[in-house]
C-alpha positions in Angstrom: 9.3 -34.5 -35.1 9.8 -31.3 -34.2 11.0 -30.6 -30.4 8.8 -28.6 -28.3 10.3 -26.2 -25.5 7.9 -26.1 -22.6 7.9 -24.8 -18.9 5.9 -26.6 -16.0 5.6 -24.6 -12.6 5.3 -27.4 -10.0 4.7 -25.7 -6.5 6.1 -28.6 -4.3 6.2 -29.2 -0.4 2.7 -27.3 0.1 2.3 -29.0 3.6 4.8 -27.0 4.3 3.2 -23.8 3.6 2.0 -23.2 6.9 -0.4 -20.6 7.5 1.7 -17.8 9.2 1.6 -18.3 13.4 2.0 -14.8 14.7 -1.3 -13.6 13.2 -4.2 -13.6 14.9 -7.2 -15.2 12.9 -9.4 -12.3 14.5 -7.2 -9.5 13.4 -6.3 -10.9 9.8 -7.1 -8.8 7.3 -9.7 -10.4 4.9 -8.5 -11.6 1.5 -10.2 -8.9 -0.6 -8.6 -6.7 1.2 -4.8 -7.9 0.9 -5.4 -7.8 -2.6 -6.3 -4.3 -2.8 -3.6 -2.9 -0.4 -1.2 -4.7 -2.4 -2.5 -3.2 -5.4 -2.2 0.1 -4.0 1.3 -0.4 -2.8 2.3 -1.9 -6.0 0.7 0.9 -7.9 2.6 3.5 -5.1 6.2 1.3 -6.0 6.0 1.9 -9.5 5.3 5.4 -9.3 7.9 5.8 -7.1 10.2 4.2 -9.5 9.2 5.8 -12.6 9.7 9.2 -10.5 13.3 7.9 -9.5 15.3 9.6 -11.8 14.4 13.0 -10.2 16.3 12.1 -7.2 19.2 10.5 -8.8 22.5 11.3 -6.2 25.9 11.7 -7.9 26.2 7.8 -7.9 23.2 7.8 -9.7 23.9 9.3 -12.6 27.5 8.2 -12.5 26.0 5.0 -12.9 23.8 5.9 -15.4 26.6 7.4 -17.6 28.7 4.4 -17.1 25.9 2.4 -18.5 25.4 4.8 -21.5 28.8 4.6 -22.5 29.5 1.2 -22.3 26.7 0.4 -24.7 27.8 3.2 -27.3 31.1 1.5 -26.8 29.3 -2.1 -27.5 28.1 -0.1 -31.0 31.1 0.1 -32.2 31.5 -4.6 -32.5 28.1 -4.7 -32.9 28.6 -5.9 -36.7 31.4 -8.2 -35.8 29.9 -10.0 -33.5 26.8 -10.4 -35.1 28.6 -11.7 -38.2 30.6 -14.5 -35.9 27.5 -15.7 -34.6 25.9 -16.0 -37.7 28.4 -17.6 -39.4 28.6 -20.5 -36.4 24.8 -21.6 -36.8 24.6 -25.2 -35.7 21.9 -27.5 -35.5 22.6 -28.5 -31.7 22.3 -24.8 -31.0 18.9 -24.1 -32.3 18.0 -26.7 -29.6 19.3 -25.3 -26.5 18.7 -22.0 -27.6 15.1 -22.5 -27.1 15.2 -22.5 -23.6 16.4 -19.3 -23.6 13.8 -17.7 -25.9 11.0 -18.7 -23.8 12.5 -17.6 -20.5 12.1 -14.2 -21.9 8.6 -14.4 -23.0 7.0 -11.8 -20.1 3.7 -14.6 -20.1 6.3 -17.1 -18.7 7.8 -15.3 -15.8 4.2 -12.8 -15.5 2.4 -16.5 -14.8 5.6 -17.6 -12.1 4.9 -14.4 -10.4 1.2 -14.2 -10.1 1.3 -17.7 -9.2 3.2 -17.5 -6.3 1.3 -14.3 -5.1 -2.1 -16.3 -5.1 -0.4 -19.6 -3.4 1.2 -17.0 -1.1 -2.3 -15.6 -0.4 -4.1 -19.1 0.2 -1.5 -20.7 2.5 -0.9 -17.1 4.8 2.7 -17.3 3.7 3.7 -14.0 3.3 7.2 -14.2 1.8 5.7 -16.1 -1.2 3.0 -13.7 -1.8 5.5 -10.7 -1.8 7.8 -12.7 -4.0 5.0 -13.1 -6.4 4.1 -8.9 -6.0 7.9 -8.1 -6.3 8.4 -10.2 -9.7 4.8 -8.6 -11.1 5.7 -5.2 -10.3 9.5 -5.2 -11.5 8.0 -7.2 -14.9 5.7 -4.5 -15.3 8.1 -2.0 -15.3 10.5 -3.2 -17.1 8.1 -3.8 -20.0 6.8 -0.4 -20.1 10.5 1.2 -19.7 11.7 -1.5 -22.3 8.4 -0.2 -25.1 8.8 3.3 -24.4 12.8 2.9 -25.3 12.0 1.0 -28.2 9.6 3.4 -29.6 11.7 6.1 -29.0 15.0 5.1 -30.4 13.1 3.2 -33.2 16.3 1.0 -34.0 16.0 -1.7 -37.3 16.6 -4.9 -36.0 19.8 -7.1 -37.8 17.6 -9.2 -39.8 16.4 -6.1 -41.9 20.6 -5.7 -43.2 20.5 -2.1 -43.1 23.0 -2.1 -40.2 23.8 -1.3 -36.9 23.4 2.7 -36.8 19.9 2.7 -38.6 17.7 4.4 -36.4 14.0 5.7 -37.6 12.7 7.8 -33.9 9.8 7.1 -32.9 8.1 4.0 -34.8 6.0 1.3 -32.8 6.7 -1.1 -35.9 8.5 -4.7 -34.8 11.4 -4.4 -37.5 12.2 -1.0 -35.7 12.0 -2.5 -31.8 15.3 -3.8 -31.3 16.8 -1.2 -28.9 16.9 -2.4 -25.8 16.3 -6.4 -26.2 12.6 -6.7 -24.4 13.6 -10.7 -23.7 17.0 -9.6 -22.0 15.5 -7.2 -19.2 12.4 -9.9 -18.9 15.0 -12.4 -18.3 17.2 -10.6 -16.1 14.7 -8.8 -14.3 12.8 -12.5 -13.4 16.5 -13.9 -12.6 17.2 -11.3 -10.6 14.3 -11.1 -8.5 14.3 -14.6 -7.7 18.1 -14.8 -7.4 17.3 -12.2 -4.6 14.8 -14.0 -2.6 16.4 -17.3 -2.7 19.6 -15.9 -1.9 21.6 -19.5 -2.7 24.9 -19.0 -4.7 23.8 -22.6 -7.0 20.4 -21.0 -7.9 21.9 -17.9 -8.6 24.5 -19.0 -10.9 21.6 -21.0 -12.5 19.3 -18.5 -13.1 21.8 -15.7 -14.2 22.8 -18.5 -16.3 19.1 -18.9 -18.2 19.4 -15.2 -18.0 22.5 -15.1 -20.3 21.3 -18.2 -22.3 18.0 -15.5 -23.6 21.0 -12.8 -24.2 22.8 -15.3 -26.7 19.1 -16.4 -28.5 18.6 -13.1 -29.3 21.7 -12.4 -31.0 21.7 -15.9 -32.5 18.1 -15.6 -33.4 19.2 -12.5 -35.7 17.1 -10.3 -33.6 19.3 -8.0 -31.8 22.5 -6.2 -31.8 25.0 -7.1 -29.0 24.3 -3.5 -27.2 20.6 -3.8 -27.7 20.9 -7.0 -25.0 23.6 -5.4 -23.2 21.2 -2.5 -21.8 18.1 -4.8 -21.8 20.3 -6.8 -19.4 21.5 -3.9 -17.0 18.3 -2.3 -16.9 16.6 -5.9 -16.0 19.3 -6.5 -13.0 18.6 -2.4 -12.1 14.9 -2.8 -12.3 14.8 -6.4 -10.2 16.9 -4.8 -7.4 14.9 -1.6 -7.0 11.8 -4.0 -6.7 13.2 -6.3 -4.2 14.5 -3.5 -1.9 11.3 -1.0 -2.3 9.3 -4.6 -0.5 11.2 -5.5 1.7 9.3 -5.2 4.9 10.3 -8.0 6.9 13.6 -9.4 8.5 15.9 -11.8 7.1 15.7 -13.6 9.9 12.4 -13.7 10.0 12.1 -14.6 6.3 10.9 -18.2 4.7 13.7 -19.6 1.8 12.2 -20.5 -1.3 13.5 -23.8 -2.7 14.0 -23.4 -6.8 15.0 -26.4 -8.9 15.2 -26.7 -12.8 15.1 -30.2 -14.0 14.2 -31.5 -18.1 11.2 -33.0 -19.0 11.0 -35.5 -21.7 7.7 -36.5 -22.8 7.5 -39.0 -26.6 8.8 -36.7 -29.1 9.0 -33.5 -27.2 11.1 -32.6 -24.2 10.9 -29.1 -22.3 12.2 -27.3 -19.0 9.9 -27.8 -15.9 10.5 -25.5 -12.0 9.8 -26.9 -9.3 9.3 -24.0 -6.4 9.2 -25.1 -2.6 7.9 -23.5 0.0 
């Protein structure tokens, strides 16, 4: 029987999810409009990323080049690697590999976020709901930076065997989408986000882990070139940490820790990943 990768989002401890003290019921703003001034501030962030680049300082685009040139560097074993991997298919690897494919499905992470805005909004906990606004908004860009890239560069993907340097500009075709790796900056964008918020050294290493676990399926899923992850990586960790610091309105001190756990589920034939997120 064929094993089936799934995620379940438990959100655990609600009692705990106290509505928040210092606000007056009187004064609160109604629920309608929370909704709408986050929509305008998250609409107002991503403009103010996407307009970013005309401010880059000298760090900036030091940055920037170091990035550039480090994945024109990763061109050059872009073949070799791809041929290792290849070569070292296993059948205990297609397994695990799963896990990683469907981390950096956008639904998967889109659904984490959104769900912990609206749990966020219900229980008055405002660290939740921004968690949930920060992940949307730094998902949302990163997929339109990662489509307009691809579309641009137009890069065949490995599985077509015309090799790394074939590049057709401008094509909106699937076989021509592999540069930058969409499922890498998901991943690391999600990972880095929530690495942020939970600020705990084991979740960290685990998510960063998953992170790198979506980088390997799409090289061993024939999909990508080693530099096509490598930048969909970089920009995902760039992207999460913009997000995180553009909504950050409220002291650490002052801020509610977000519990993340990652445990398997095994249910008859199938078995899957389920998170569990306390708050």
């Amino acid at each position: 029987m064929k094993k089936i990768f799934f995620i379940i989002i438990l959100f655990s401890s609600i009692s705990n999810a106290q509505p928040d003290t210092n606000i007056n019921n009187s004064n609160s703003v109604g629920t309608f409009s929370q909704i709408w001034n986050d929509v305008k501030s998250s609409t107002n962030n991503g403009i103010s990323f996407f307009k970013r680049p005309y401010y880059f300082d000298s760090n900036d685009w030091l940055l920037t080049g170091g990035v550039a040139i480090s994945t024109g560097l990763l061109f050059l074993v872009d073949e070799s690697v791809r041929t290792n991997i290849q070569n070292n298919l296993t059948n205990a690897q297609n397994k695990i590999v799963v896990a990683g494919d469907y981390y950096g499905q956008g639904i998967i992470p889109f659904g984490v976020g959104v769900g912990l805005y609206f749990s966020g909004l219900a229980f008055n906990n405002k660290p939740i709901r921004e968690t949930g606004s920060t992940l949307v908004q730094a998902l949302i860009a990163s997929g339109i930076t990662v489509t307009v890239l691809k579309v641009i560069f137009g890069r065949e993907r490995p599985y077509s065997n015309q090799g790394s340097n074939s590049f057709k500009f401008f094509q909106v075709k699937n076989v021509f989408n592999s540069f930058p790796s969409g499922h890498a900056i998901i991943a690391f964008t999600t990972s880095t986000v929530i690495s942020e918020k939970i600020d705990n050294i084991y979740a960290t290493i685990g998510l960063y882990g998953l992170a790198s676990l979506t980088v390997y399926q799409r090289l061993y899923s024939d999909n990508h070139w080693l530099s096509d992850a490598f930048l969909g990586s970089v920009l995902g960790v760039v992207i999460g940490k913009y997000f995180v610091k553009i909504n950050k309105s409220y002291s650490d001190e002052n801020e509610s820790k977000i519990s993340y756990n990652v445990f398997p589920v095994f249910y008859k034939h199938s078995s899957g990943l389920g998170i569990s997120i306390s708050f």
